[in-house]
N, C-alpha and C positions, 0 to 999 in steps of 0.2 A: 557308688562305684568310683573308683580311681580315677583318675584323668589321664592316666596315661594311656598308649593308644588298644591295649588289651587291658582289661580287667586283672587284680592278680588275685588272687580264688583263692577264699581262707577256706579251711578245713573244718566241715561241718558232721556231726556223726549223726544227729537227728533232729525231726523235727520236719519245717520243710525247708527246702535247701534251695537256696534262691539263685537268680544267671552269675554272681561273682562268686559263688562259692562250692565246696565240693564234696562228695565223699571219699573215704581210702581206697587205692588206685584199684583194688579189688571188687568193689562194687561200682565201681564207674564202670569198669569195664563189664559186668554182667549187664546192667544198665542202661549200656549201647548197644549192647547186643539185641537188650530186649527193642527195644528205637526200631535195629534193622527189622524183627520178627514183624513188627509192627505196620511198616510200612511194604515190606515184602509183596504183600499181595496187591496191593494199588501199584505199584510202580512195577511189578510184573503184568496185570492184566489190561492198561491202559496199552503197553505196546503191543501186545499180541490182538487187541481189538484193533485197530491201525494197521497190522500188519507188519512190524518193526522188531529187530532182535532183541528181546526182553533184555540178554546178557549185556549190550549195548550199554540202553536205559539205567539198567542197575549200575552199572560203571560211573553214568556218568551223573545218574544222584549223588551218588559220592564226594563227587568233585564240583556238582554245582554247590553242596553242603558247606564243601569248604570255600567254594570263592563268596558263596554269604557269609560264613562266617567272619571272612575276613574284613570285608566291605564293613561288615555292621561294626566290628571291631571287636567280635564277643559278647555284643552285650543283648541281643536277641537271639533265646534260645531255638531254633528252628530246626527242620530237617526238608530237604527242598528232595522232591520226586515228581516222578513223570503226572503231567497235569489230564485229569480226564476232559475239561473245555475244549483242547483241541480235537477229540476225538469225531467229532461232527464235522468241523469244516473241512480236517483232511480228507476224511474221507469223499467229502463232495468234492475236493480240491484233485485228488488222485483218483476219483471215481473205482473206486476199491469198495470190494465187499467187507461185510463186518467180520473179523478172526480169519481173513483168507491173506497168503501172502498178497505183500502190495509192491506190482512191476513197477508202479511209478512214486517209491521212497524222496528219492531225491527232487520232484517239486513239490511234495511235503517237506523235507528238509530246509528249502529258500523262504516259505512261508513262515515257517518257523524262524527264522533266522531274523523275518522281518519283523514277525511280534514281538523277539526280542531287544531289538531297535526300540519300536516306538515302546515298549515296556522303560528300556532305559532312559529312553529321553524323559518320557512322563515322571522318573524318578529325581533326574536332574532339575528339572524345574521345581516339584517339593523342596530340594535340597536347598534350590535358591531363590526359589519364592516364600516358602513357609509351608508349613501343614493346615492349614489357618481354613485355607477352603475346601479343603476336601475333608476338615470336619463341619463345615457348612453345606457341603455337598451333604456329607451322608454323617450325621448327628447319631449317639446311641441307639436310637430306635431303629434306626435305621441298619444298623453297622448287624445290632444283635437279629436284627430280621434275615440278613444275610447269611448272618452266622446257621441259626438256626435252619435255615432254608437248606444250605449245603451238607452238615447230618441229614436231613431229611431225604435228600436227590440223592444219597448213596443209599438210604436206607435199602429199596428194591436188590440192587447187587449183594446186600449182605443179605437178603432174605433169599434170594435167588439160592447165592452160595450156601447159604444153610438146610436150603430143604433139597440140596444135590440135583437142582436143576441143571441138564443139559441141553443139546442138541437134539441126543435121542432120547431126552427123558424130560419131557416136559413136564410131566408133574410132578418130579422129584421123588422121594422117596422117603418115610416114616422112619425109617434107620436113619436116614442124613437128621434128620429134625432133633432126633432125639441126643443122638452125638455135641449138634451146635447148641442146643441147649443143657448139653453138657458141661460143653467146654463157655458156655457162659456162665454157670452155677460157679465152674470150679474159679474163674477169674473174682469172681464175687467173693467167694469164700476165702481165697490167698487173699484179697483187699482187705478184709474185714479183720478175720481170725489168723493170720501166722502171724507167726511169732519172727519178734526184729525187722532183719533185713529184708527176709522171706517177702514181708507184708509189702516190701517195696518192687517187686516183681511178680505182679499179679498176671498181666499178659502172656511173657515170657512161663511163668509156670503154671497159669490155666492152660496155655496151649499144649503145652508139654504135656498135661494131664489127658488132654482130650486126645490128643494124637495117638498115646497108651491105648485111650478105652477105646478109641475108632482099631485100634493095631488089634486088640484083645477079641472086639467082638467080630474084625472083619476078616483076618489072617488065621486067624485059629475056631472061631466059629461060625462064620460062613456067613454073616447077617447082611454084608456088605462088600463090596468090591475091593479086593486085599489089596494092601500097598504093593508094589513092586517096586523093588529093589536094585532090580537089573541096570538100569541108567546111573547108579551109581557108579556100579563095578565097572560098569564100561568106562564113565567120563575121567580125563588127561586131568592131573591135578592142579596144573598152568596153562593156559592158553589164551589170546586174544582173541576174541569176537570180530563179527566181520563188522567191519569199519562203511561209512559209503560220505560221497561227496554229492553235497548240496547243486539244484540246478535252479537259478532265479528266474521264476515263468512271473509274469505280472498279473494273467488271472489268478493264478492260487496263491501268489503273496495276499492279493485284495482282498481273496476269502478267508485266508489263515492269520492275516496280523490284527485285526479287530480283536482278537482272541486277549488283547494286550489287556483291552480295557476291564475285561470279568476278571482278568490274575489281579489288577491293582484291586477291584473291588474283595476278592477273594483273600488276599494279601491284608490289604486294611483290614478285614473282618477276622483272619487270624492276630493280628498284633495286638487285638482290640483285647482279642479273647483272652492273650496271654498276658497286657498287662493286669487284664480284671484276676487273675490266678494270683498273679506276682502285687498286685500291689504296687506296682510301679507305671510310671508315665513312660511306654517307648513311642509317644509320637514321633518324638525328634529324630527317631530314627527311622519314617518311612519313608524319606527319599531315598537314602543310604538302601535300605529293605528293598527298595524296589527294584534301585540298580544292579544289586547286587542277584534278583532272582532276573531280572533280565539279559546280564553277562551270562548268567549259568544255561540262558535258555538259548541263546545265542552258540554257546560253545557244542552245549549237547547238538544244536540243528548242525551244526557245523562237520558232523562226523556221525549222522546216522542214529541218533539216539531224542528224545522224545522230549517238548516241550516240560518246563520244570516250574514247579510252585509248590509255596511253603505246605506244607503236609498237616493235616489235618488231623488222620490216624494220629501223629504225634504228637498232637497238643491234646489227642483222649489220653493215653501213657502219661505227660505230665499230669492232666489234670488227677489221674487214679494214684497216682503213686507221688504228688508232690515235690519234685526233683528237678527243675526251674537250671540246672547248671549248665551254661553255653558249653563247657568241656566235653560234657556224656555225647554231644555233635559230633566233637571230632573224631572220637569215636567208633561213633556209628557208622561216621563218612569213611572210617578206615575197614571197619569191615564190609561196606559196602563195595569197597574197591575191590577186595579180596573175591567178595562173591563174584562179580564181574569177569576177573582176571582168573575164577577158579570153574569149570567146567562141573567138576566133580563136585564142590560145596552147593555149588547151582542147582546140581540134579538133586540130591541130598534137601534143600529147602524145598524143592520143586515136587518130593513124594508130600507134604502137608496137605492130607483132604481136604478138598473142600469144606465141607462140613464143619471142621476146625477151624479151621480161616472165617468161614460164615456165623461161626461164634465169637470166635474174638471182635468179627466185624462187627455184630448186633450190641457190646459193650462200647466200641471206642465212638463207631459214629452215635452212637445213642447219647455218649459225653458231650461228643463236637454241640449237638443242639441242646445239650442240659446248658451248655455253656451261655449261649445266650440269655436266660436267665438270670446268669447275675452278674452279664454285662447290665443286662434293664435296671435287675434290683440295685448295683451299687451308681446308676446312675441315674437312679429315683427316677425311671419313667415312670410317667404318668398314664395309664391308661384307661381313665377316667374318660379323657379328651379322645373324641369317636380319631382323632384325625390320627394319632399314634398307635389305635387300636385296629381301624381299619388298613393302615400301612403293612402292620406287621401280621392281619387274617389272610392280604390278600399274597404276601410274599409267601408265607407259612403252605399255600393250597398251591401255590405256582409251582415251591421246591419240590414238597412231596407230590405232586401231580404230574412232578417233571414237565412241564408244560412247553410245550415247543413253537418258536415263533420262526418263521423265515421271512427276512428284511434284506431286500436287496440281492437277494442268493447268500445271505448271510445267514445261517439257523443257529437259533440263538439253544439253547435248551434251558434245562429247569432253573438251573444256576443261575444262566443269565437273564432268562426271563424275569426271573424272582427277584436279580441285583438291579437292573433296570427299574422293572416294575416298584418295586420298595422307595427306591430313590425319586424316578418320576411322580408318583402317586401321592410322596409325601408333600413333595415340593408345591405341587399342586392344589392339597388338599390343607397346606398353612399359606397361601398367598391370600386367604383373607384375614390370618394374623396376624401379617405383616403389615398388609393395612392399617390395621386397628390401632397398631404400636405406633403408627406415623404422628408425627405434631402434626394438626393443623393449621395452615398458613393465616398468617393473620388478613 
């Protein structure tokens, strides 16, 4: 990469296309598109769980996107959206039911405000301490346990969304099943067999495929709940979302800023993942990374909009389609904004069944944990040695188990249980390695 303070991004037509380089400005731009399709659904249903104006959130993904971009200088590909971690403590924080408007927004918002703080500071001191210990903190094994761990604790929502589980339909429904495993055959099939470009927009046009055969078999032959269309025609082509200001209560900061330290685990565990894609060392840039997801998270609490971190959906898109370019961000961030600022585009992404969303879910988190894989494999773990095998059995069963711990009135869930857990377990279970390497004293 260049030394200057942005990368300048040669022009790449195939192959994989790494963070300094690009494609012609016409597939960049489907590209980001595909980014938003991608993330759409996590950074919509994380604020409607909370209680929170989705339109809000989407906005200000946008713009925490670009204040990472900017911070890292380009040179980590990322997309920052509404963080599910927070979804637990605000809601103990606001004492708010799960999907019910939340009257008390705004000491959710100072909480937030707060994790953002200690999120930034925790990145300041990387910046001018080194990364040195927090890859002794949490070592490959460890990093890829989390990774993995985090595809897994989404996995239930994608299965949820796929078999059209509701409120009033708790067992879902064999139409939805068959849809999202539609719309994951067709992602699979655009990966494998299109031809050129096409092959690099498997998301974007599996979904497309699936949303068809949901529209074909539900609107015209009655198998399932037809789209409506109506929220379209109604929604204003511009408008602003309702805004709200932050109120600083000191119980619900205490319950909500903890939240800082599973984003940096979260955070490290995506960088990890992206430079094992790319081939490239971004340590150096997780101070820079951190600060910059905690100005975004900061700004979002700051006006009503939802805790942010690095996007996960969107390192599954890199990792399917190869396309590594910090630019396809920018992007993304701009259509992000648009959807925010646009009521009627809002409605328009807002008809995607479930079903489809729950297919494309079952591919990309499925990637996030293939990913860990070869973080291990190119980092030659060893899992020969019980002590890396049992770190990474007991995070793998904490993720997917979602496992819930409350510390303090702090509830940790599966994530942090698992980021915790992995890290303490290890550290524990090599202090008598550490031993062993010692000289003894004469």
């Amino acid at each position: 990469m260049s030394d200057s303070f942005l990368p300048k991004w040669t022009l790449k037509t195939e192959g994989t296309i790494m963070p300094d380089e690009r494609l012609p400005t016409g597939q960049m731009v489907v590209v980001g598109l595909q980014h938003v399709v991608a993330m759409f659904g996590a950074t919509v249903l994380a604020p409607i769980l909370m209680g929170f104006d989705p339109n809000v959130s989407i906005l200000f993904s946008g713009l925490a996107t670009l204040i990472f971009f900017f911070v890292v200088g380009g040179r980590v590909p990322s997309y920052l959206g509404s963080s599910f971690a927070f979804i637990g403590p605000v809601l103990v924080a606001t004492g708010a039911s799960v999907g019910s408007p939340n009257p008390n927004i705004p000491l959710a918002l100072g909480g937030i405000i707060a994790a953002g703080a200690l999120y930034f500071i925790i990145g300041l001191i990387v910046q001018m301490a080194g990364h040195r210990w927090i890859e002794k903190l949490m070592p490959p094994v460890v990093t890829g346990a989390i990774v993995a761990a985090i595809g897994l604790v989404l996995a239930p929502i994608a299965i949820n969304s796929a078999s059209g589980v509701t409120p009033d339909n708790a067992d879902g429904s064999n139409f939805a099943r068959w849809i999202a495993l539609a719309t994951a055959l067709s992602v699979g099939i655009v990966a494998v067999y299109a031809p050129g470009m096409w092959k690099r927009l498997p998301v974007l046009l599996g979904g497309a495929i699936g949303y068809l055969v949901y529209y074909i078999f539900a609107n015209h032959l009655g198998y399932g709940t037809a789209i409506d269309f109506t929220k379209i025609r109604e929604a204003a082509w511009f408008g602003l979302p309702t805004f709200q200001s932050p109120v600083f209560d000191m119980r619900a900061m205490s319950l909500i800023a903890p939240v800082a330290i599973i984003l940096v685990a979260e955070n490290l565990g995506h960088i990890k993942a992206i430079g094992a894609m790319t081939g490239r060392n971004l340590d150096p840039y997780l101070g820079r990374a951190f600060m910059g997801d905690g100005l975004a998270t900061m700004l979002s609490g700051s006006a009503g909009g939802t805790g942010m971190t690095t996007y996960a959906e969107n390192m599954g898109v890199m990792a399917v389609t190869r396309i590594y370019s910090t630019l396809v961000f920018l992007i993304a961030a701009g259509f992000a904004l648009l959807l925010g600022l646009s009521p009627k585009f809002g409605a328009f992404i807002g008809t995607i069944p479930g079903p489809v969303l729950g297919g494309l879910s079952i591919v990309v988190f499925g990637l996030i944990a293939a990913t860990a894989g070869r973080i291990w494999v190119e980092n030659r773990v060893d899992f020969s040695n019980p002590r890396n095998l049992i770190t990474v059995a007991a995070a793998l069963i904490l993720g997917a188990g979602n496992f819930k711990l409350n510390v303090a009135g702090f509830t940790l869930d599966g994530i942090g249980t698992a980021t915790f857990g992995a890290i303490i377990l290890y550290h524990i279970l090599n202090m008598g390695s550490q031993r062993a390497n010692e000289v003894p004293r004469a």
